[in-house]
N, C-alpha and C positions, 0 to 999 in steps of 0.2 A: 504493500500500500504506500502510497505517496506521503511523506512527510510531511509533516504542516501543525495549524492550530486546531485541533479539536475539539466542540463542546463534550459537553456533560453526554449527552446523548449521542456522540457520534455525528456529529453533521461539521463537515470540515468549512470552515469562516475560508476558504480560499475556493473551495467550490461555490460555496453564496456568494461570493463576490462576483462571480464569474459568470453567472446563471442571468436572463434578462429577468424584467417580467415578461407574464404572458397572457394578458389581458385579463387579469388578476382585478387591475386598478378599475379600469371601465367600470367592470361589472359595478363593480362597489359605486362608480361616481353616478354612473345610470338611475341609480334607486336608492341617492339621497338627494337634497338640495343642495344648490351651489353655494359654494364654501363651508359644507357644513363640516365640525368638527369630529375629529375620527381617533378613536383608540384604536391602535394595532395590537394584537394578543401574540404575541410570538413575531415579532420582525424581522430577525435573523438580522441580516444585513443592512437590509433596507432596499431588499429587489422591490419589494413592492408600493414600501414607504415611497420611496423617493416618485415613482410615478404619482402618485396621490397625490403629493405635492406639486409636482407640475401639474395636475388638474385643480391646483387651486384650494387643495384642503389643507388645513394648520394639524398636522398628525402630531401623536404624542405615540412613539413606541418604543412597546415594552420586549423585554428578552433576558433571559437570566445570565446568556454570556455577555461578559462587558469587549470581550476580544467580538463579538459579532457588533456590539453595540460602537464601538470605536467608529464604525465605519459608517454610520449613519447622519445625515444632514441633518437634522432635526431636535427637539425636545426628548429625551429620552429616560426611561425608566428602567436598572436592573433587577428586576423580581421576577420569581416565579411567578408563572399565572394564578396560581391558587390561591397565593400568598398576597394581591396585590392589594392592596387599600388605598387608594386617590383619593381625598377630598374636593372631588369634582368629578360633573357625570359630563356626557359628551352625545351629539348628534348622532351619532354612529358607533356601531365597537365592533370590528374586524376580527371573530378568531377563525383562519385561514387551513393552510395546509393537511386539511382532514384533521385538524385535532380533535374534532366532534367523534372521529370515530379509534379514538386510544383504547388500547386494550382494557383499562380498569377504569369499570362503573364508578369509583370514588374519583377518578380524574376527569373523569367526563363531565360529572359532578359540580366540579370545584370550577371549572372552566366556562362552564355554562353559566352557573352563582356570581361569576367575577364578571364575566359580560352583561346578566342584567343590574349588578351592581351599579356599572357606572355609567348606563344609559338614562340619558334623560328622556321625562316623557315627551311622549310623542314621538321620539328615538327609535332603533332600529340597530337589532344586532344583526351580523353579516354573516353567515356562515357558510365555508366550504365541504362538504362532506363528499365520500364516499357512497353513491346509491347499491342498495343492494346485487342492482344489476352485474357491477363493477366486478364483484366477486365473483360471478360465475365465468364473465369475463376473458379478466385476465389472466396473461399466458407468461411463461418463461421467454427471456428474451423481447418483451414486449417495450415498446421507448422510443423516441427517436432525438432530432436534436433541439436544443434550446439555445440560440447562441452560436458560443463556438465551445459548447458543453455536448459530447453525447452521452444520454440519459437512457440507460436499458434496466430492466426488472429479470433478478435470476434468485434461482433458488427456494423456489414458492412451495410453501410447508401450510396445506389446509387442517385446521384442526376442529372442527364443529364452525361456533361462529367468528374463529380465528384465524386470519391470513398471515403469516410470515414472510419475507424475503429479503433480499440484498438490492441495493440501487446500486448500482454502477457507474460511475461517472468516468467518465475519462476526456481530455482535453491534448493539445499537442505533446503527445508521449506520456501525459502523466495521464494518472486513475487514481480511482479513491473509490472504498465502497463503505454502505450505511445500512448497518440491519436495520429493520423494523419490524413490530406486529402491529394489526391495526386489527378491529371488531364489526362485522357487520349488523351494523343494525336495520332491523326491517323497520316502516311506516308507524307501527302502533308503539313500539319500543323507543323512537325519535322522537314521538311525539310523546311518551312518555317522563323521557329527562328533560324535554323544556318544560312540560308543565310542571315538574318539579322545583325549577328553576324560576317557576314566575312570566313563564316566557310560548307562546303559540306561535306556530309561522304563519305569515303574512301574505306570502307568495313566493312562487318560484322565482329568479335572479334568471336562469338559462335555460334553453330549451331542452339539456340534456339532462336538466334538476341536479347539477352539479355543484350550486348553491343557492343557498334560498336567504330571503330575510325574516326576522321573528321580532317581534313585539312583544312589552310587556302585556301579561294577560288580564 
């Protein structure tokens, strides 16, 4: 594996540097109003912060690595998502990269709690998930490229309603890989951790229901 800085979880701050967005920001800009304010839950880098910002929103983003945080334009916060308490709620809350769909029920939990936390009313939290469809889906070796990053999926380990695998990155001669598990959740199950949370959806964001927005209930 390639050298570098590594978070806490394995996600190398030199492959999120590297990585663009990927029409990540739109979605989000589409379905709030203009200028409105935005908590990011997990920023990494600031792939997606920083488009946001070029669309005109004031982001505040949060991430527990300060090596991811270093490299971001903006207002920022190092905490765990679970952990965070801001004194101040926001137009929008951003939690992104399938976090909705982490393997434990108490993180999925906590993530959801801390997004209706700090949403003001009439606000709107943003979320990306995983549909269940995803799961039957995908294949070994599945990816293609983002950038000048190619992105492939190996190693896929089904366990009930748990996916396993390796991402693969690799760039001009270098690679990097990043296990993860993730949890599929079906329709009644999704909508069961928001309403626990205080939180219904509101509408689908994309036609492939690849994120949706939720409101407080």
């Amino acid at each position: 594996m390639e050298q570098g800085v590594f978070t806490a979880d394995g996600c190398s701050v030199e492959v999120y540097r590297l990585l663009p967005p990927a029409g990540e920001a739109g979605i989000v800009h589409a379905a709030v109003p203009d200028g409105a304010s935005i908590l990011e839950l997990g920023s990494g880098a600031g792939r997606v912060t920083h488009a946001l910002l070029d669309l005109g929103h004031p982001v505040v983003a949060v991430d527990d690595s300060p090596e991811m945080l270093a490299h971001v334009r903006t207002a920022t916060v190092c905490s765990k998502i679970e952990d965070l308490r801001l004194d101040r709620d926001f137009d929008a809350v951003v939690l992104g990269s399938h976090l909705v769909n982490t393997a434990l029920d108490a993180d999925r939990a906590a993530f959801l709690s801390t997004a209706r936390e700090h949403v003001a009313p009439g606000g709107r939290v943003l979320v990306e998930w995983h549909p269940p469809d995803w799961f039957d889906t995908v294949r070994d070796g599945q990816g293609g490229r983002l950038g000048e990053v190619d992105v492939r999926l190996g190693d896929l380990v089904r366990d009930g309603d748990l996916l396993s695998a390796v991402v693969r990155y690799s760039s001009g001669g270098r690679w990097w890989n990043q296990a993860f598990t993730c949890r599929r959740l079906e329709p009644p199950g999704l909508d069961a951790a928001l309403a626990a949370a205080g939180l219904v959806i509101e509408r689908w964001c994309t036609d492939d229901r690849t994120w949706f927005s939720a409101v407080p209930a």
